[in-house]
C-alpha positions in Angstrom: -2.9 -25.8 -4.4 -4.7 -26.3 -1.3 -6.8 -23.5 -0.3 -10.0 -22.7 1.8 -13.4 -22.3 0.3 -15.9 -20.2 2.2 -19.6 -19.1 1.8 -19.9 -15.4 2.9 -23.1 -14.0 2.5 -23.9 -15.7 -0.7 -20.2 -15.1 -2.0 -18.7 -18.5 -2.6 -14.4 -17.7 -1.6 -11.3 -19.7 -2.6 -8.5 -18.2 -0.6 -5.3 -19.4 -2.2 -1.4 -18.6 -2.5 -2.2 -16.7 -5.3 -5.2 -14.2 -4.3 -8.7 -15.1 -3.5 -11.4 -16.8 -6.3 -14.4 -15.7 -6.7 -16.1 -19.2 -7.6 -18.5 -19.3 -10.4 -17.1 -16.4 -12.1 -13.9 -15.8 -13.9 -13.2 -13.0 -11.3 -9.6 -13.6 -9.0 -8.5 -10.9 -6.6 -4.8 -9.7 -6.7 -3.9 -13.2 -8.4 -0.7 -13.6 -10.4 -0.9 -16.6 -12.1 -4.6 -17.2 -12.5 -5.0 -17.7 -16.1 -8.5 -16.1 -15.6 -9.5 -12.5 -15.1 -8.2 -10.7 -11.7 -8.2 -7.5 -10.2 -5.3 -5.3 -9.7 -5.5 -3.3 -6.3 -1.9 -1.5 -6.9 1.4 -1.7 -8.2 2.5 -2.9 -4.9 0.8 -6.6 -5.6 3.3 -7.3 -8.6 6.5 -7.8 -8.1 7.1 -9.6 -11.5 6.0 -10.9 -14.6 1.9 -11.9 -14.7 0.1 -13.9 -17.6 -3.2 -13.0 -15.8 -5.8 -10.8 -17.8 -5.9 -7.8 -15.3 -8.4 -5.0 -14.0 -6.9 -1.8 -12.7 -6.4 1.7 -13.0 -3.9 3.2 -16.0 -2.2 4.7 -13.5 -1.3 1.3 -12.0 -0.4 0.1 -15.5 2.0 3.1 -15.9 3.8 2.3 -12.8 4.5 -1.2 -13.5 5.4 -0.4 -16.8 8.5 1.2 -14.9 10.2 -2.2 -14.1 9.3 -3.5 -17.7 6.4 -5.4 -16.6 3.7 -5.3 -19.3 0.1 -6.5 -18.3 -2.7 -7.5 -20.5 -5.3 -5.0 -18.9 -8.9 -4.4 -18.6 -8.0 -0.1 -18.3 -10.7 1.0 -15.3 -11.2 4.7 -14.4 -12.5 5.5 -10.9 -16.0 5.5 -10.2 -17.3 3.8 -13.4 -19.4 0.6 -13.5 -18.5 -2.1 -15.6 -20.4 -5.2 -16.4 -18.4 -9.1 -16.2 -21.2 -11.5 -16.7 -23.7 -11.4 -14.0 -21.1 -9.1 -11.9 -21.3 -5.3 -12.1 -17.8 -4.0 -10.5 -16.5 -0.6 -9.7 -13.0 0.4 -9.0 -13.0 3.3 -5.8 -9.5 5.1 -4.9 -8.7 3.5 -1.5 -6.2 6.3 -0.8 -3.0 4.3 -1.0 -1.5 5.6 -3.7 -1.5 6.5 -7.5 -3.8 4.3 -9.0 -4.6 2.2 -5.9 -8.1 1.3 -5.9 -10.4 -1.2 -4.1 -12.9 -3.3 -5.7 -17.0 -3.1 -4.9 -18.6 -6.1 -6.9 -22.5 -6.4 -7.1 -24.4 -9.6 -8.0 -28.0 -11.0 -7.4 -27.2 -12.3 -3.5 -25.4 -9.1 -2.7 -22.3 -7.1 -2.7 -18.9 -7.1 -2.3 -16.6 -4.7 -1.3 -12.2 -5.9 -1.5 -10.3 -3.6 0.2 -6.9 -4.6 1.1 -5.0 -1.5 1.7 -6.7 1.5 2.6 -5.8 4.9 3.7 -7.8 7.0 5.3 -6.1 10.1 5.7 -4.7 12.9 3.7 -1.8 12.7 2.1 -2.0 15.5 -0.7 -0.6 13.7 -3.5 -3.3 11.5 -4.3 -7.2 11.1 -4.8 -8.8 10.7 -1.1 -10.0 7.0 0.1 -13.8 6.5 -1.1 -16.2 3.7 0.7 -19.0 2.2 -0.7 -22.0 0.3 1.2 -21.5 -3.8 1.1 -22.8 -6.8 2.5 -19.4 -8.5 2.5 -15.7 -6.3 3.7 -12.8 -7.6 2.8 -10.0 -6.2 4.2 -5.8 -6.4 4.7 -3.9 -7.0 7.8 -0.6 -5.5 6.6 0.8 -4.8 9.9 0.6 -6.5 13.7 -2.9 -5.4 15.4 -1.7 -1.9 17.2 -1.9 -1.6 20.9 -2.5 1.9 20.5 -2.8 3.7 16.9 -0.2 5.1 14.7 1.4 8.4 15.7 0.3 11.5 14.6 1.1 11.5 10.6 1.9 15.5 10.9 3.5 15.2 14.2 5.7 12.9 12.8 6.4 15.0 9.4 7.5 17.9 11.8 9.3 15.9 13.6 11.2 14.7 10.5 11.6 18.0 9.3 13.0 19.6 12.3 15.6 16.9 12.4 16.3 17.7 8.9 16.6 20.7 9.8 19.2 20.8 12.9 20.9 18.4 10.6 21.2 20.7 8.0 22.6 23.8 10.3 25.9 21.1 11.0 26.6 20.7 7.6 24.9 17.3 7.4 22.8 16.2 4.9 20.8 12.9 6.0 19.6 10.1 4.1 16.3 9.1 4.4 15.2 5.9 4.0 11.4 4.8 3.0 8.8 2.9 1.0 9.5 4.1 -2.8 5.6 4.4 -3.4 3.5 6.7 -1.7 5.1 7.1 1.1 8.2 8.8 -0.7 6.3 10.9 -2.7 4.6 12.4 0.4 7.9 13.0 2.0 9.1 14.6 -0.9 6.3 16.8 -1.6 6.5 17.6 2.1 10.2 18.6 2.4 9.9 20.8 -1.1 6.9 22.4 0.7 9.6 23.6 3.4 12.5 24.8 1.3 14.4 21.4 1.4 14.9 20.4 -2.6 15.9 16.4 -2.2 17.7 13.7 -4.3 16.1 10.6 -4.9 17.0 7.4 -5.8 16.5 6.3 -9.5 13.4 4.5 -8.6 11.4 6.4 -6.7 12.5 9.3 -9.5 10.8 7.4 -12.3 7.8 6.9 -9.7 7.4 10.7 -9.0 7.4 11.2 -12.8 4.5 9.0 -13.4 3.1 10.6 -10.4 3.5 13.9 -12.2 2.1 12.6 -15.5 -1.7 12.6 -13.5 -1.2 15.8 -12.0 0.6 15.7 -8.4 2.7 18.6 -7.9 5.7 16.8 -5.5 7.9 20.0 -6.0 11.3 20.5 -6.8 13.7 17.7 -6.6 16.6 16.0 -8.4 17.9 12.5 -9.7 20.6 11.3 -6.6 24.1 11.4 -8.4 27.7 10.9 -7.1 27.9 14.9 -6.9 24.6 15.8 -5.3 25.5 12.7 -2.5 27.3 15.8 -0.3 25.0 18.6 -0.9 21.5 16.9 -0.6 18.9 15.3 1.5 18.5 12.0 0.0 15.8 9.7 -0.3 16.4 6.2 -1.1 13.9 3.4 -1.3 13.8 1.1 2.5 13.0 -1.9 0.5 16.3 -2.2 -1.3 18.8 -1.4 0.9 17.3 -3.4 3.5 17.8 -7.1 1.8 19.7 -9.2 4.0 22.0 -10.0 0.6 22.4 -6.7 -0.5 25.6 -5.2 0.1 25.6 -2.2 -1.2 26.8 0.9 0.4 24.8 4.0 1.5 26.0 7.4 1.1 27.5 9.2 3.7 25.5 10.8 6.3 23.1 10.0 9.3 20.1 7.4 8.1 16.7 8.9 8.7 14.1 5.5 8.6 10.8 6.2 7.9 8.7 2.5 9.1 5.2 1.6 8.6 4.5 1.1 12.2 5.9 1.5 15.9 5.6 -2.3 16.2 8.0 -3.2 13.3 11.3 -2.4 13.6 13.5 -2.1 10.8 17.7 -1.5 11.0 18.4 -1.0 6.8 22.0 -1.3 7.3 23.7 -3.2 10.8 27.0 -1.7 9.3 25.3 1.8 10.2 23.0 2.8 13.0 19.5 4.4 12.3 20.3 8.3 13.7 16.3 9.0 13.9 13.5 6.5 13.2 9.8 8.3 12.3 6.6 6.3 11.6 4.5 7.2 8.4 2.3 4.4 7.6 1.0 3.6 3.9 -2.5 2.1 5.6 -4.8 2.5 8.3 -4.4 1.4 11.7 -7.0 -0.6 13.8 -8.7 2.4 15.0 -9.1 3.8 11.5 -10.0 0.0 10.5 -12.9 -0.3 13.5 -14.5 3.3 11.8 -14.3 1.8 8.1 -16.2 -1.2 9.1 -18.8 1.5 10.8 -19.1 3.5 7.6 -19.2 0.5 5.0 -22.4 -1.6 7.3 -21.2 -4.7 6.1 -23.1 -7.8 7.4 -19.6 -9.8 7.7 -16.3 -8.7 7.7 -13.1 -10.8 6.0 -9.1 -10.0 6.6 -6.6 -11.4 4.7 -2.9 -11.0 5.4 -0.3 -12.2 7.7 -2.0 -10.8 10.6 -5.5 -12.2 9.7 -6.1 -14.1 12.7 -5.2 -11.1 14.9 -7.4 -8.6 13.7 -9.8 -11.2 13.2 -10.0 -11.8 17.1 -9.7 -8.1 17.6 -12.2 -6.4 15.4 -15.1 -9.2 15.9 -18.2 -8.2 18.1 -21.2 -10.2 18.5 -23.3 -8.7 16.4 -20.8 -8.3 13.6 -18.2 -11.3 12.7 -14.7 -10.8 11.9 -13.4 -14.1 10.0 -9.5 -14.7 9.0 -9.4 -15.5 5.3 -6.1 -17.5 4.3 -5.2 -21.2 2.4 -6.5 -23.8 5.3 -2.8 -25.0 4.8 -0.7 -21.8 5.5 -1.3 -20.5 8.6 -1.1 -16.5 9.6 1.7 -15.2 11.6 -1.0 -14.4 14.6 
């Protein structure tokens, strides 16, 4: 597997297919198949089956263990430093989710800090985003560079719940359509807040339980059956009913899509048009990026992601580099 290998700060980098290597050390970030040790930002980095020894969070082992995957984990709690070697590593919330974490790794030639999903502001159903001093940022372009930063996340709640609400008053009871973790639980929460009790789909159901189990209170809500489908708000997860392949039908009513940014547009269904689109993003935006930069002092910065190169060219100043960090032989989107 062909990959780039780069010396940052005295960190020696292997960016591959499958995460990035920390060389000389056992230590793999968000790898898969690494047969090695590799740290586990969130549940959203596994989509299936790993043979990898993992570190994360139990509450990231809980949540996988939803769709029957089983890791062999290294169980770190927030804020606690553990020893690997010559490495001392500890695992901060990054505000993304239940469980989600970043990883800040010390050694003789400095520190590291791996952070590729952060969010910076308050959701109220998780721990808030903690940063930590490094020499070397890593960080996740999830999303294209914005022009201008993401809405307002409580403009846009109130703007979903007074749809919701004029909805409601016609006899109408809308589906909305979002990321299954994090971002639904907040909606939830949210709408129970206000008086609306919603039905959710299966999956983001047995997500809100684990989400219960560590103590966030997301309200009132049901399991989405065939009877509740004409008497409540729904909330299904964006991911599945937007495959290309997946033909399944949505319940009656006007789709409500909740996107991660302005510049993505996503139309769930072409059978159906999207009534009211609302943008409630699971990560920071450049502006929110440029101020974590500030408050971490790192002496070089690192993105990974589609949009490496972007936010690469964007974020860089003179005095402080901004390098893209992706396999020399697949190219970012930008």
């Amino acid at each position: 597997m062909e990959a780039s290998d780069t010396d940052i700060s005295g960190w020696q980098l292997r960016a591959t297919e499958d995460g990035i290597q920390i060389l000389d050390s056992i230590l793999w970030l968000d790898a898969r198949f690494t047969r090695d040790l590799s740290f586990l930002s969130s549940a959203c980095c596994l989509s299936g089956r790993t043979e990898a020894r993992v570190i994360s969070t139990e509450e990231t082992v809980k949540l996988l263990a939803i769709n029957n995957i089983k890791l062999n984990a290294l169980i770190c709690p927030y804020n606690q430093i553990v020893s690997l070697g010559q490495l001392r590593m500890e695992l901060l919330p990054s505000g993304a989710g239940l469980g989600a974490a970043s990883l800040w790794v010390e050694q003789r030639q400095g520190s590291l800090l791996y952070a590729p999903q952060l969010q910076p502001q308050k959701t109220g159903i998780t721990r808030l985003m903690q940063l930590k001093h490094a020499d070397t940022l890593i960080l996740g372009a999830r999303h294209p560079y914005p022009a201008h930063h993401h809405p307002s996340r409580k403009k846009e709640k109130d703007r979903l719940l007074q749809a919701l609400q004029q909805r409601l008053e016609l006899g109408e009871y809308p589906i909305i359509l979002c990321e299954p973790y994090a971002v639904a639980q907040e909606i939830c929460r949210f709408l129970t807040e206000h008086g609306i009790e919603p039905a959710v789909h299966k999956s983001i159901y047995r997500i809100n339980q684990i989400y219960g189990m560590y103590g966030s209170d997301l309200g009132h809500y049901s399991l989405l059956h065939k009877r509740l489908r004409d008497k409540k708000v729904m909330i299904l997860p964006l991911s599945t009913f937007s495959k290309p392949n997946d033909r399944r039908p949505l319940p009656e009513g006007p789709i409500f899509c909740v996107e991660e940014s302005t510049l993505q547009t996503s139309w769930p269904d072409l059978r159906r048009p999207v009534a009211e689109r609302f943008f409630i993003s699971s990560s920071g935006d450049g502006r929110e990026l440029k101020s974590i930069i500030q408050s971490v002092g790192p002496r070089e910065v690192f993105v990974t992601g589609p949009y490496a190169k972007q936010y690469a060219e964007e974020l860089s100043t003179q005095k402080l580099p901004v390098h893209a960090l992706y396999p020399s032989h697949l190219p970012t989107l930008f």
